[in-house]
C-alpha positions as CSV (number, residue, x, y, z in Angstrom):
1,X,-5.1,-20.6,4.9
2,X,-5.7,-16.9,4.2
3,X,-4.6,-16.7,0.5
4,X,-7.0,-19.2,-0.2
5,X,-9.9,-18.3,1.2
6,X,-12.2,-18.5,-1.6
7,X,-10.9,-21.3,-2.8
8,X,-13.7,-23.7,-3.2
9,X,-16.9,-22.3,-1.7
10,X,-20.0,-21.1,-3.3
11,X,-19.4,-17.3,-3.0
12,X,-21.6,-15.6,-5.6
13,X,-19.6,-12.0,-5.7
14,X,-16.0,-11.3,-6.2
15,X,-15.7,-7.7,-4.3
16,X,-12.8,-5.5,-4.2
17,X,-11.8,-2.6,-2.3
18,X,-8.6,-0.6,-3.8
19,X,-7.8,1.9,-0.9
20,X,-5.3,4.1,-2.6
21,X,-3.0,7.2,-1.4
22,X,-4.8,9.9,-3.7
23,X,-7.7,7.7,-4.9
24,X,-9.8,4.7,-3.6
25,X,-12.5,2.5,-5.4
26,X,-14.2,-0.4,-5.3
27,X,-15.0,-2.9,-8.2
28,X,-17.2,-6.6,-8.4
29,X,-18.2,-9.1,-10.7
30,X,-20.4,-12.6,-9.8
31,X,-19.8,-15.8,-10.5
32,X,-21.3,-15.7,-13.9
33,X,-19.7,-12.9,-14.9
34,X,-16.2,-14.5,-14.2
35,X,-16.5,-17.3,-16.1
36,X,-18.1,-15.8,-19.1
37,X,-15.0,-13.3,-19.3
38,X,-12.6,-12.7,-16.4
39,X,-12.7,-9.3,-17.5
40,X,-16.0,-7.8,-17.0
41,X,-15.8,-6.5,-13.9
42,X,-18.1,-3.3,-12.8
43,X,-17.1,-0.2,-11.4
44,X,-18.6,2.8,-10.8
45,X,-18.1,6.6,-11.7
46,X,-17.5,9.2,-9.2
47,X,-19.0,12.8,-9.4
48,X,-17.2,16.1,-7.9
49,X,-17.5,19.6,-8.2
50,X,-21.6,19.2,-9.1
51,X,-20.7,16.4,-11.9
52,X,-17.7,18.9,-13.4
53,X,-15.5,16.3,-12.4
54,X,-15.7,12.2,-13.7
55,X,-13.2,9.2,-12.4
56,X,-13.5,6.1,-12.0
57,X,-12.0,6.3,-8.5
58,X,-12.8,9.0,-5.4
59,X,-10.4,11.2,-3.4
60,X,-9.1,9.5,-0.8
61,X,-10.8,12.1,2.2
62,X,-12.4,11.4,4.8
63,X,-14.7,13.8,7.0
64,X,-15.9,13.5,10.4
65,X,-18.4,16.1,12.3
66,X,-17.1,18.3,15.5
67,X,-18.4,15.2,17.7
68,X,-16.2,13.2,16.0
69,X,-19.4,11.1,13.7
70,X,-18.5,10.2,10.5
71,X,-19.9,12.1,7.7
72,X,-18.6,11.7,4.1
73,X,-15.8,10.4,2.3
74,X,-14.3,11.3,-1.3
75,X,-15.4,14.0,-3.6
76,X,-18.3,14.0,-1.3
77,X,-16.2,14.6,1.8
78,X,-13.8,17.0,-0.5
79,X,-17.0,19.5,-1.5
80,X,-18.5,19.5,2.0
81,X,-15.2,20.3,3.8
82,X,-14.8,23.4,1.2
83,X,-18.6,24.6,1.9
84,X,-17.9,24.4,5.3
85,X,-14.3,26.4,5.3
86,X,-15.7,29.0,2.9
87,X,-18.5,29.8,5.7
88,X,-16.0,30.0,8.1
89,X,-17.6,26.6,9.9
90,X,-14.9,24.0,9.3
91,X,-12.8,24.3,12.2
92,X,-14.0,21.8,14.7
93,X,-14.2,19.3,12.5
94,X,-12.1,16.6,11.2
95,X,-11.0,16.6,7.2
96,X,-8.3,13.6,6.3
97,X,-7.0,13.1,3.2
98,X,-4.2,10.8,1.9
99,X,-3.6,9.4,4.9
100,X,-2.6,5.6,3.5
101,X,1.0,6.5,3.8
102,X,1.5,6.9,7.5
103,X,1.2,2.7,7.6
104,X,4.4,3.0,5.3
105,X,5.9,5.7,7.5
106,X,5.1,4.7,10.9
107,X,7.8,2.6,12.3
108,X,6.1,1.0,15.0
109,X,1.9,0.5,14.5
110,X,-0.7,-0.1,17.1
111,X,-4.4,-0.1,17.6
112,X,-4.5,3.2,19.4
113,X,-1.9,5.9,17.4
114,X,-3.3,8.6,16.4
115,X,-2.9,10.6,12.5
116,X,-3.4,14.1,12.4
117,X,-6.3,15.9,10.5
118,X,-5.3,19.1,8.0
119,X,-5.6,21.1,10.6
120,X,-3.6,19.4,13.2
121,X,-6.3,17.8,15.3
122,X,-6.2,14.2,15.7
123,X,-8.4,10.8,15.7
124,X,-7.0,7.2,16.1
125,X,-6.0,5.7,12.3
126,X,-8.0,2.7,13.1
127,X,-11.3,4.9,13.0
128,X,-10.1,6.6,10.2
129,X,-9.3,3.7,8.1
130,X,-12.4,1.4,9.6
131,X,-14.9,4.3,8.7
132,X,-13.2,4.7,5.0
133,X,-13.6,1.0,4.3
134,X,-16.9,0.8,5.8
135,X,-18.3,3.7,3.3
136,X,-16.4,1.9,0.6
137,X,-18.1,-1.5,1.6
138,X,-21.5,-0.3,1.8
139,X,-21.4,2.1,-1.2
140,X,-20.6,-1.1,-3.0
141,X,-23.4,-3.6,-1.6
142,X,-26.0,-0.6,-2.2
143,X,-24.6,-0.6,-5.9
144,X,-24.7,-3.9,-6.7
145,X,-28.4,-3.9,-5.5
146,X,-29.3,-1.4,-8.0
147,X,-27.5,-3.0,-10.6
148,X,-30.0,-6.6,-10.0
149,X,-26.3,-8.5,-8.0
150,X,-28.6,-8.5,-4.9
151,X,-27.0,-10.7,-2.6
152,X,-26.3,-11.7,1.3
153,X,-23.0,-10.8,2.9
154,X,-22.2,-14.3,3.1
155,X,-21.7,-14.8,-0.5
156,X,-19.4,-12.7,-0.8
157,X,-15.2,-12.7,-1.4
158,X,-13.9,-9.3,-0.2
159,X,-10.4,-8.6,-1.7
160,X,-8.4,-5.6,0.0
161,X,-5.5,-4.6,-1.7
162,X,-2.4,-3.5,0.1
163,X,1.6,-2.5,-1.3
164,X,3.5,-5.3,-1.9
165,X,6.5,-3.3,0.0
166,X,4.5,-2.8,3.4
167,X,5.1,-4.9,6.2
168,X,3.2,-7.3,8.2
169,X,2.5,-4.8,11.5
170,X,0.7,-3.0,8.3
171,X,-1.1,-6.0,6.8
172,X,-2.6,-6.8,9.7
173,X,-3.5,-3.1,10.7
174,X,-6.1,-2.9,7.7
175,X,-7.2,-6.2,8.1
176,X,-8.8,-5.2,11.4
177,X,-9.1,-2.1,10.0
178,X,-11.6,-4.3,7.0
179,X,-13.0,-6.7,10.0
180,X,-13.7,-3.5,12.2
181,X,-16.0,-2.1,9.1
182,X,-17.9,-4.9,9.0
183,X,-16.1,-7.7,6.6
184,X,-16.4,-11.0,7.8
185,X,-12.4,-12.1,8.8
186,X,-13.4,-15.5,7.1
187,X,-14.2,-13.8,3.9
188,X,-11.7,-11.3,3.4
189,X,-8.6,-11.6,2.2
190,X,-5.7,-9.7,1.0
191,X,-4.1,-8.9,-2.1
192,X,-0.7,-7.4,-3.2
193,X,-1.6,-4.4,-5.8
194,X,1.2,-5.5,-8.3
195,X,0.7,-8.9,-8.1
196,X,-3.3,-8.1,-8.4
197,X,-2.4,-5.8,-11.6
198,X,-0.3,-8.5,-12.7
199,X,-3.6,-11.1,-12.6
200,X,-5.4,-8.1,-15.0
201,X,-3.0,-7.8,-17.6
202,X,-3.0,-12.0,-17.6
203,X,-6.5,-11.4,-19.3
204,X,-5.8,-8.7,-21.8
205,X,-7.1,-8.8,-25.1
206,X,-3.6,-8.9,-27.0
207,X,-4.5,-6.0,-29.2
208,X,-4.3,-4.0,-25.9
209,X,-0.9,-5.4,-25.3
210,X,0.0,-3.5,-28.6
211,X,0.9,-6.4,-31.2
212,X,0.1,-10.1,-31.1
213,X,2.8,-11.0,-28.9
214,X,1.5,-12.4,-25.9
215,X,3.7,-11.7,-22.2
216,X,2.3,-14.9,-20.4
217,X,3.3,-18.1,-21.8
218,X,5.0,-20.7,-20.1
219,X,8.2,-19.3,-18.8
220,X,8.1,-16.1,-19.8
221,X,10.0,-13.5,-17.1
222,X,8.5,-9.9,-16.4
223,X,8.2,-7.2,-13.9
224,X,5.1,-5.7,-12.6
225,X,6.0,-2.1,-12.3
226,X,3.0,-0.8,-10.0
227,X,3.1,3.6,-10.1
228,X,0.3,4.8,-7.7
229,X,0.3,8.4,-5.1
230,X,2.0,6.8,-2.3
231,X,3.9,4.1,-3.3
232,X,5.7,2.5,-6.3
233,X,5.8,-1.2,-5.8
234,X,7.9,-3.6,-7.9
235,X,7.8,-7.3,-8.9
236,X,9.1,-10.2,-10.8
237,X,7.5,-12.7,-12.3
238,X,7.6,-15.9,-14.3
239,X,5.2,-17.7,-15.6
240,X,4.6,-21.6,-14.8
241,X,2.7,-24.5,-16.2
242,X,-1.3,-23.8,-15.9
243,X,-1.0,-20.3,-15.5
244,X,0.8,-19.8,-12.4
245,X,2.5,-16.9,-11.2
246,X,6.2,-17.6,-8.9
247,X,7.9,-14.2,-7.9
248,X,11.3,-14.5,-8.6
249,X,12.6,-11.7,-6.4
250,X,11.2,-10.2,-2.9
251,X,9.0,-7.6,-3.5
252,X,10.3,-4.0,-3.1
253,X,9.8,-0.5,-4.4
254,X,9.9,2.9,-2.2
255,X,7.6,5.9,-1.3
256,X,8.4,7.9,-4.8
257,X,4.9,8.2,-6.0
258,X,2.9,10.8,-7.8
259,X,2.8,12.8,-4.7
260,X,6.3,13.5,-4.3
261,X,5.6,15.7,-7.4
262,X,2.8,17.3,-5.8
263,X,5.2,17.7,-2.8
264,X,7.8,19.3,-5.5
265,X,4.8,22.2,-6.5
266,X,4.5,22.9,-2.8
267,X,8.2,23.5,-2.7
268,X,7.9,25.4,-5.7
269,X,5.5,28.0,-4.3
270,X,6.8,28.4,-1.2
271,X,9.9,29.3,-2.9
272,X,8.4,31.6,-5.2
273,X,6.0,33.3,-2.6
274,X,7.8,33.0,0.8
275,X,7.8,30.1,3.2
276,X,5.7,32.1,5.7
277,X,3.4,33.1,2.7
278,X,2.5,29.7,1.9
279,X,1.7,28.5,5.2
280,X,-0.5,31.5,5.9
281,X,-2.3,30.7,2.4
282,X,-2.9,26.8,3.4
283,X,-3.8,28.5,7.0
284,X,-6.8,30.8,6.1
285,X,-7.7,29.9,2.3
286,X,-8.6,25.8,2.9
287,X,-11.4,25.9,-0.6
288,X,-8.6,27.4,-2.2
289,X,-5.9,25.1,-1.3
290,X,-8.7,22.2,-2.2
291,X,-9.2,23.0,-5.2
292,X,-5.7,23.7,-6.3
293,X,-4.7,20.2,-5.2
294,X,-7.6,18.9,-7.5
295,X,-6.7,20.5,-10.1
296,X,-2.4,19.9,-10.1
297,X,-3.9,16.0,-10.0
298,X,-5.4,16.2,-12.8
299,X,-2.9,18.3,-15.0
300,X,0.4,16.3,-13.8
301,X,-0.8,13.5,-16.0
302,X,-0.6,15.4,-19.1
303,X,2.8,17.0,-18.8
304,X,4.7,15.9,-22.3
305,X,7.9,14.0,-21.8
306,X,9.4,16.2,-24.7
307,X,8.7,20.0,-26.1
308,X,10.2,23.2,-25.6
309,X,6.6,24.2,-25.2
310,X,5.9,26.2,-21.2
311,X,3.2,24.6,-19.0
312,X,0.4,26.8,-17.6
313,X,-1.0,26.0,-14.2
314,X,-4.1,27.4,-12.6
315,X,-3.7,28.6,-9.1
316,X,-6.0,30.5,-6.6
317,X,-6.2,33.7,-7.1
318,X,-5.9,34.2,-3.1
319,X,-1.9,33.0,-3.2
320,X,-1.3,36.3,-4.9
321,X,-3.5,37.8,-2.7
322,X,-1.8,36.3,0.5
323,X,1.6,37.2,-1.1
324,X,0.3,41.2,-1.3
325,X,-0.8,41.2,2.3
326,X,1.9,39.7,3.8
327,X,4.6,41.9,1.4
328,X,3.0,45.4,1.2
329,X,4.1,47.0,-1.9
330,X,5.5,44.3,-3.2
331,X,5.5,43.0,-6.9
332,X,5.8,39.1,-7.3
333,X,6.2,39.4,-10.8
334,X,8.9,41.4,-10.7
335,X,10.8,39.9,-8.0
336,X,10.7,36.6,-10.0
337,X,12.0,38.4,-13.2
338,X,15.1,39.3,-10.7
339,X,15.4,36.3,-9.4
340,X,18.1,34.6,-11.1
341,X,17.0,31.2,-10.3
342,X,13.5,31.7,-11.9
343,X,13.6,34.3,-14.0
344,X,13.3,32.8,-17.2
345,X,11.7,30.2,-16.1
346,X,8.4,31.5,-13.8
347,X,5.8,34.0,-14.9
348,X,2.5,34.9,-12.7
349,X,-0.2,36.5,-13.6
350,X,-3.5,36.7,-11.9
351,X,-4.2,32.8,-11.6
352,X,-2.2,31.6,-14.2
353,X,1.1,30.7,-13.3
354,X,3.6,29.4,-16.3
355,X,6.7,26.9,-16.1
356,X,9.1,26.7,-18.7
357,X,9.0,22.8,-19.9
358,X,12.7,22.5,-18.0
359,X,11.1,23.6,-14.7
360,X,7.7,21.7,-14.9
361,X,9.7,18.2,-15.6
362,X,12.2,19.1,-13.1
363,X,9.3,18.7,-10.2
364,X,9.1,15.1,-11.6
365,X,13.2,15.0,-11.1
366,X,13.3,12.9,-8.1
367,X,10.4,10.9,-8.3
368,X,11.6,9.9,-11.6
369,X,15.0,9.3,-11.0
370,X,14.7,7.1,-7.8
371,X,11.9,4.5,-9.7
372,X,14.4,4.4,-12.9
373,X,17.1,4.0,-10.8
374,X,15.6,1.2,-8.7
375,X,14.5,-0.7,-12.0
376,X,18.0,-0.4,-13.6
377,X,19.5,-2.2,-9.9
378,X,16.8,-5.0,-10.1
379,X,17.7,-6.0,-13.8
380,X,21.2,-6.1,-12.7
381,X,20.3,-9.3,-10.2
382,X,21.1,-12.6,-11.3
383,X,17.9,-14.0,-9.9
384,X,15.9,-12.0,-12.2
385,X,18.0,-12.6,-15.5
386,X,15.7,-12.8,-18.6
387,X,13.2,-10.6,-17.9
388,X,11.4,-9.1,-20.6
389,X,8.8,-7.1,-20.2
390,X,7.3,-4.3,-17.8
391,X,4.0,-4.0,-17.0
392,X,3.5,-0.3,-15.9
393,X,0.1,0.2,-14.0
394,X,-1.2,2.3,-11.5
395,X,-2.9,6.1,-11.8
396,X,1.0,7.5,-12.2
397,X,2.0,5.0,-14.8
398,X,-0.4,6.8,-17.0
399,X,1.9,10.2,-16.9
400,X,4.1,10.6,-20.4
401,X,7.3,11.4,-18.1
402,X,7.6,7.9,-16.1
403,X,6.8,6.1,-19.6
404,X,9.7,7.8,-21.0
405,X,11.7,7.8,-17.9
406,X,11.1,3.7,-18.0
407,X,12.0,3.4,-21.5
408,X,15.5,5.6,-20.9
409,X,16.1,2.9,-18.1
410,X,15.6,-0.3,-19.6
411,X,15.6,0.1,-23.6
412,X,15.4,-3.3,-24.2
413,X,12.3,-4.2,-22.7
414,X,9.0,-4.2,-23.7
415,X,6.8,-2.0,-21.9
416,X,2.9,-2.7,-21.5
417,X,0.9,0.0,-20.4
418,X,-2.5,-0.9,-20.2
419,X,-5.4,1.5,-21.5
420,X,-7.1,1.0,-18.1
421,X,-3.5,1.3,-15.6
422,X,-5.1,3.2,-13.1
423,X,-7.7,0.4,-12.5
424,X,-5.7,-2.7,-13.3
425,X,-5.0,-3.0,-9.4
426,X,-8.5,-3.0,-8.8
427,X,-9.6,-4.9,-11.4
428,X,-6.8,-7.5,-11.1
429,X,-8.3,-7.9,-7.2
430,X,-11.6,-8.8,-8.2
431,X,-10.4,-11.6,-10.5
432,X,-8.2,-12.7,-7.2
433,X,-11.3,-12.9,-5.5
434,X,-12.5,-15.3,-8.1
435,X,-8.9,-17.3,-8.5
436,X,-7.4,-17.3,-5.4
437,X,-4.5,-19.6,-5.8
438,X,-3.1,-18.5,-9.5
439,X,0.2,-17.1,-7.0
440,X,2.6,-20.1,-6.4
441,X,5.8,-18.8,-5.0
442,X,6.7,-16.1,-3.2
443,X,10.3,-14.9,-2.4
444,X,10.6,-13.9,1.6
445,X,11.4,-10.3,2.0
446,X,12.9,-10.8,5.4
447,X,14.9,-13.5,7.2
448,X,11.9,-14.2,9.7
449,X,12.6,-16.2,13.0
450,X,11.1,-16.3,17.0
451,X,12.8,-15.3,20.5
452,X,13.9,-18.0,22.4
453,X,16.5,-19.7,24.5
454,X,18.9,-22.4,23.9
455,X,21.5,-23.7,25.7
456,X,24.2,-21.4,26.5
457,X,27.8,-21.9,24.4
458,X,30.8,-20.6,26.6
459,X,33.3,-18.4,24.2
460,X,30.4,-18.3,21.4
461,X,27.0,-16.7,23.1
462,X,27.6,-12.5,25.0
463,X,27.9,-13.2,28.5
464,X,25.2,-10.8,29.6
465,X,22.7,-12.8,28.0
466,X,23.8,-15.3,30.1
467,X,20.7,-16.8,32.2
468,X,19.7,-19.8,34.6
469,X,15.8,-21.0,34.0
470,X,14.1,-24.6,34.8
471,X,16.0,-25.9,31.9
472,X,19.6,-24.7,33.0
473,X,22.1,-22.2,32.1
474,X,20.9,-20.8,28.8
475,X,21.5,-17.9,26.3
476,X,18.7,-15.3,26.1
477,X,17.7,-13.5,22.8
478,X,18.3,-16.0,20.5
479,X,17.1,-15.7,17.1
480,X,15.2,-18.8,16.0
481,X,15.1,-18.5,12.0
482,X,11.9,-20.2,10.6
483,X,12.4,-18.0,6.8
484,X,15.3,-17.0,5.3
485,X,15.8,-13.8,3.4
486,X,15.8,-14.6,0.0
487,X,14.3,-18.1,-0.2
488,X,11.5,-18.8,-2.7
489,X,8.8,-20.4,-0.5
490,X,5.9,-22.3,-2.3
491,X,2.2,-21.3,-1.1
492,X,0.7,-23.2,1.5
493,X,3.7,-24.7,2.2
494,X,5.0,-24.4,6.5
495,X,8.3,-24.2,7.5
496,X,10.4,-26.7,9.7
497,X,8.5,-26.7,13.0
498,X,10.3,-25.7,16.4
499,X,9.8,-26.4,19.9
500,X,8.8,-24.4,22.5
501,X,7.9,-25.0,26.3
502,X,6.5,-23.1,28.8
503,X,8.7,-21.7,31.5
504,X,6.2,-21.5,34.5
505,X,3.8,-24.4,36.1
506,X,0.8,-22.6,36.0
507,X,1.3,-20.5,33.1
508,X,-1.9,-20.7,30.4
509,X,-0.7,-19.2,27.9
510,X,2.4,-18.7,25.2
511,X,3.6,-15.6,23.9
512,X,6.8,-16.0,21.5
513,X,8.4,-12.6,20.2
514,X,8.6,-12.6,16.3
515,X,11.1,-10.7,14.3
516,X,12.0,-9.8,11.1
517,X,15.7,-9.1,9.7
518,X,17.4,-7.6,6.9
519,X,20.9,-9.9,7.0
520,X,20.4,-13.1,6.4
521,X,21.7,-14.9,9.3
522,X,21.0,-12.9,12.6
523,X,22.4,-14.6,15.8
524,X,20.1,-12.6,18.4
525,X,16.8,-10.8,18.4
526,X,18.4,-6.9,18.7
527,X,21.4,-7.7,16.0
528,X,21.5,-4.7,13.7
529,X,18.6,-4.5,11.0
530,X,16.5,-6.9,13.4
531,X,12.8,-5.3,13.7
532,X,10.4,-6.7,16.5
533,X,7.1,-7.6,14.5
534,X,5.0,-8.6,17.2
535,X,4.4,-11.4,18.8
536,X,3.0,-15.6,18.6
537,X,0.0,-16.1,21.4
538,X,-1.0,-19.8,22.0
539,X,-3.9,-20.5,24.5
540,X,-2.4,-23.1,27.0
541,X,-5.1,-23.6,29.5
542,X,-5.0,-26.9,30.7
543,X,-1.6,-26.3,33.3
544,X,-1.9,-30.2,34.0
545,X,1.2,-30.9,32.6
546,X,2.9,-28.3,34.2
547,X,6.4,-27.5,32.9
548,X,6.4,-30.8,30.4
549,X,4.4,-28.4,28.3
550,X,4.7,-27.3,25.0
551,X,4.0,-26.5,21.2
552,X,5.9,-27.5,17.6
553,X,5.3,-24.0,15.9
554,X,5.5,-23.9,12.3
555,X,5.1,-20.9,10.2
556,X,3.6,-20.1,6.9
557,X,5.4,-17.5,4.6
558,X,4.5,-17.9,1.0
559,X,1.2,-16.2,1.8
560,X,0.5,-12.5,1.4
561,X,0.2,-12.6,5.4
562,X,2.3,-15.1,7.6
563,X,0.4,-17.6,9.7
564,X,1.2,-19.7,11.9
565,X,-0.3,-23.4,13.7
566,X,0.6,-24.5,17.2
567,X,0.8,-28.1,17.7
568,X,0.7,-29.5,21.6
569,X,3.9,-31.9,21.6
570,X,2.3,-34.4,24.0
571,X,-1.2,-34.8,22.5
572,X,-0.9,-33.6,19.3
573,X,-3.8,-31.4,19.6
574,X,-3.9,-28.0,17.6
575,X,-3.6,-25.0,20.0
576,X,-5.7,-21.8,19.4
577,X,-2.2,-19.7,18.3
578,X,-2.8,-16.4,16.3
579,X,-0.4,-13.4,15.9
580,X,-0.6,-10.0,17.2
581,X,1.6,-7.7,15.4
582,X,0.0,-4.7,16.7
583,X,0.5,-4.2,20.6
């Protein structure tokens, strides 16, 4: 099965890929390294701005040339897109950046949409992602030849990480994505970033942990409070004999991440300057707007959770420039000391603009208040009773305001924040890589079941579904359940297997319709909260049987992707059967 991959072969490298909303990376460690400390694990340092600027992760930007070639990603695609704009030469080509969240937002995926570029031209996602990936992958292999871990492709785990919250149209959209850039399908597999984090914090020296009072013993209960741009990502765990992890409630968590404050500062300026000001500004002053992004990442992590003390931002000189133009004889400075609903809060000089403490926490408002609020609802739920602890990682769990805004919410927990939260995803993936199987038990996020027919019930089953086939008079839409919504299902381990037959002679192959449901016990496939995932497809090529034909499908849930086996009910055989989720 996918989740364990690795599981007993003689890969050499552990190699992981964190593709993040605001920032990506990559980290790796061999064999050796694993077993002589599962924490020493290499990364690399990032340079921007000619060196002015250190991380540990890249932007996550992508840049392709007017003919639509692939050209740099990160800082380096960052610096060469602001060269280009402030030469006037940037406009036929194509600048992504933060992109990751339209697999969140996009209700129904395929391998041909299209996401838009900054300046409104577009390219199909799947390029975008495969060629982000791909520089990712090979930035890594050139890195760990340098570093003397010279070795073939085939020794190799890769380890992608994706939200625990996304859905399986999404999973499998990056997997291709990861296969389309090169990663062997048999060699890649998928991790969930809070449960990855969660593997990271396992191996903490305890002094990190802040006293000498360990989280994972045998039973202990704690949630996995993962904080990064896009998403905030949530998990419970408890701890089991040797080590094991079992989630103890579905994963779940919302888009509230550290760019919703970025969105916030947007607001903010367009407020202060003029809708139509703004826009103009992001229009014709792309460096500008570049830079100022840059540089609001870097300062938002440093905003005190307490002080009267005002906050002083940086901004491009060209917004007050843009504002003059576009209001002749105007004065922003004074018009924000008449504005009643800044006036003691906003001053703007030059590029410096200043925020009373009041106003700068308020762009944190309702980012804040929906994590805290979703904490404080999980803590409530019987199935999580005992909990703890709270593991806060991810680049936003390092801001002052969500720490405090956690320990508002749940006082009586004890909160870990690990000195390295904006890498324990990434680092917690590469030990996945080496331990495969530590996850036991997953809870199922959805009620998941298949399309089918069964024999139609007068007075019980709508009328208009009403149909006669080779098999009778029977009831269309049906919603076969295979996984129920809140049912803890071990890893590895298949559901109950159901029938299905073929409805034509000479038909050679299967397609079953699979859906996933909010409620937990749907009757047909278009009840409300009922999503259509994709579909089942089983080779059937051998039409010798004609309509006597048929498959016992079970699927597999506890993984971090479904799968599914296709067994032919006369010989036994195993059917090719894979699913296709995206069109």
């Amino acid at each position: 099965m996918i989740d364990n991959m690795a599981a007993g072969t003689s890969h050499l490298l552990s190699a992981a890929i964190d593709f993040g909303t605001t920032f990506s990376g990559y980290a790796f460690s061999t064999k050796n390294d694993f077993q002589s400390g599962p924490q020493n694990v290499s990364s690399v340092t990032w340079s921007a701005g000619s060196g002015c600027l250190q991380s540990l992760k890249t932007s996550t930007c992508v840049l392709f040339d007017p003919k639509g070639n692939f050209h740099s990603f990160g800082f380096e695609a960052e610096d060469k897109y602001c060269d280009l704009a402030f030469d006037n030469l940037h406009k036929n080509w194509y600048y992504f950046r933060r992109f990751k969240m339209i697999l969140y937002q996009q209700k129904e995926l395929n391998r041909t949409f299209h996401i838009k570029a900054l300046d409104g031209k577009t390219m199909t996602a799947m390029k975008v992602f495969s060629s982000a990936i791909g520089y990712l992958k090979d930035h890594l292999l050139r890195t760990c030849k340098t570093r003397g871990a010279d070795v073939r492709m085939h020794d190799i785990a890769w380890v992608l990480t994706v939200p625990a919250i996304w859905s399986d149209p999404a999973k499998q959209f990056m997997r291709e994505a990861a296969v389309e850039a090169g990663i062997p399908n048999n060699q890649l597999q998928l991790a969930l970033e809070p449960e990855a984090a969660s593997l990271f914090c396992k191996y903490l020296p305890l002094e990190t942990a802040g006293d000498k009072f360990t989280v994972f013993r045998d039973g202990y209960r704690y949630m996995v409070l993962d904080a990064g741009g896009g998403t905030i990502d949530i998990t419970v765990h408890e701890v089991k004999p040797g080590g094991t992890l079992r989630e103890l409630y579905k994963a779940n968590g919302g888009d509230w991440g550290g760019t919703k404050v970025d969105e916030e500062f947007e607001r903010l300026l367009s407020d202060l300057l003029g809708p139509n000001t703004f826009e103009t500004f992001k229009k014709e002053c792309v460096p500008d707007l570049l830079e100022m992004h840059r540089t609001f990442e870097v300062k938002k992590r440093s905003i005190p959770a307490t002080g009267d003390d005002k906050v002083t931002f940086s901004v491009p000189l060209n917004l007050l420039e843009t504002f003059k133009r576009s209001n002749p004889g105007a004065d922003l400075g004074n018009l924000i000391a008449k504005n009643p609903k800044y006036s003691g809060d906003v001053t703007w000089r030059g590029d410096k603009l200043r925020l009373s403490a009041n106003l700068t926490r308020s762009l944190f408002l309702s980012s804040l208040k929906s994590i805290s609020n979703q904490v404080q609802m999980l803590l409530r739920l019987p199935e999580v009773s005992g909990v703890a602890a709270i593991l806060m990682v991810g680049g936003y769990s390092e801001c002052p305001l969500l720490q405090n805004a956690i320990k508002n919410a749940c006082p009586n927990l004890r909160r870990v924040v690990p000195g390295e939260a904006g890498l324990a995803v990434l680092k917690g993936a590469v030990i996945n890589g080496h331990t495969p199987a530590t996850i036991s038990e997953r809870v199922c996020k959805f009620t998941y079941g298949a399309s089918c027919r069964s024999k139609f019930i007068d007075g019980f089953h709508k009328e208009e579904y009403k149909t006669n086939d080779v098999k009778g008079i029977r009831c269309r839409n049906i919603f076969q359940m295979h996984a129920k919504m809140g049912d803890s299902v071990k890893i590895g381990q298949a559901c109950k297997p159901f029938k299905h037959f073929v409805i034509r002679e000479n038909q050679t192959s299967m397609k079953i319709g699979i859906f996933a449901s909010n409620k937990e016990h749907p009757v047909y496939i278009n009840d409300p909260g009922c999503q259509n995932l994709g579909y089942i497809v089983i080779d059937m090529a051998d039409t010798t049987s004609g309509l006597k034909r048929g498959n016992l499908v079970s699927m597999t849930f506890g993984g971090t992707e479904i799968e599914v086996e296709a067994v032919d009910i006369e010989n036994k055989t195993k059917h090719r059967a894979f699913f296709n989720f995206l069109g």
